[in-house]
C-alpha positions in Angstrom: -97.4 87.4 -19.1 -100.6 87.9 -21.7 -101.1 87.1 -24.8 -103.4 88.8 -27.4 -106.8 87.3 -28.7 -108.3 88.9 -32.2 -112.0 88.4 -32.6 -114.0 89.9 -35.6 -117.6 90.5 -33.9 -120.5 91.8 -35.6 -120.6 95.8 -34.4 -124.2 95.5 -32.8 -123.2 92.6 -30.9 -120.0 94.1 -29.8 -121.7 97.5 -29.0 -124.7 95.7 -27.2 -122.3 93.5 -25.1 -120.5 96.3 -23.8 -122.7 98.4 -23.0 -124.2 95.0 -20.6 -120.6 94.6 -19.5 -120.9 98.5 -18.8 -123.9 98.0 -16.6 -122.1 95.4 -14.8 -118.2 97.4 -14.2 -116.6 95.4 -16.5 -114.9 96.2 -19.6 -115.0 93.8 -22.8 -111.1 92.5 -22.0 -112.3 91.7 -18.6 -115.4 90.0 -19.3 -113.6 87.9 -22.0 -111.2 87.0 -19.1 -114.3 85.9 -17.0 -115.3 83.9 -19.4 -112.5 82.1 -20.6 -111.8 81.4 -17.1 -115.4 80.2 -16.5 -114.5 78.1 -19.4 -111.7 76.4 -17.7 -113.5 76.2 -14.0 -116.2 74.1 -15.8 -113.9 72.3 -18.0 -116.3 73.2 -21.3 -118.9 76.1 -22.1 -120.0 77.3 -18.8 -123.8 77.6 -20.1 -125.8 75.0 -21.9 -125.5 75.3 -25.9 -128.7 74.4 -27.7 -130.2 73.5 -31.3 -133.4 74.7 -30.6 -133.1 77.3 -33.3 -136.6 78.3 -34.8 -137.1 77.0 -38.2 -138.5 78.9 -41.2 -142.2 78.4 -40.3 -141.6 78.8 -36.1 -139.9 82.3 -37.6 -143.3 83.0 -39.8 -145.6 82.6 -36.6 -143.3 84.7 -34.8 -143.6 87.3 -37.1 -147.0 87.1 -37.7 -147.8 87.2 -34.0 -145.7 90.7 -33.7 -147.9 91.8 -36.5 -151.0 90.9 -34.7 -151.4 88.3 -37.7 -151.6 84.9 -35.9 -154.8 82.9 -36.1 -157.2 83.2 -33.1 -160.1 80.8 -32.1 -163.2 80.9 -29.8 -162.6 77.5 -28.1 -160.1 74.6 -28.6 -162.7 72.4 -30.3 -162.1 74.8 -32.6 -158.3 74.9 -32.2 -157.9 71.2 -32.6 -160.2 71.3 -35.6 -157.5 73.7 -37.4 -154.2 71.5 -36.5 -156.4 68.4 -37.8 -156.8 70.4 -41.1 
């Protein structure tokens, strides 16, 4: 017996996701099934879950290092002066 699951899924995540399940031979229903039973195996979310979510000014750095915008110093005399500041 099986039972159906309904997800809504954002369609990049979905595509992108199963195009790595692709890589791997699996198809979305199968690596659901992996999961869920990885799920039960472990008795809780088989990988570690984590608040270390940027915040807005971690984002800004990142963003500004991309862009080749991030601050730059000669030594870290003057570094350390800057983060004083």
């Amino acid at each position: 017996m099986s039972s159906t699951i309904t997800v809504r899924v954002d369609d990049k995540v979905k595509k992108e996701a199963s195009m790595v399940f692709k890589s791997v031979g699996l198809d979305m229903s199968t690596a659901i099934n992996v999961y869920l039973k990885q799920v039960i195996r472990s008795n809780g979310i088989p990988f570690p879950i984590s608040a270390d979510i940027p915040n807005k000014v971690t984002l800004q750095a990142i963003k500004e290092a991309e862009k080749g915008e991030m601050a730059s110093f000669s030594s870290i005399d003057e570094l350390m002066e800057d983060l004083n500041d």
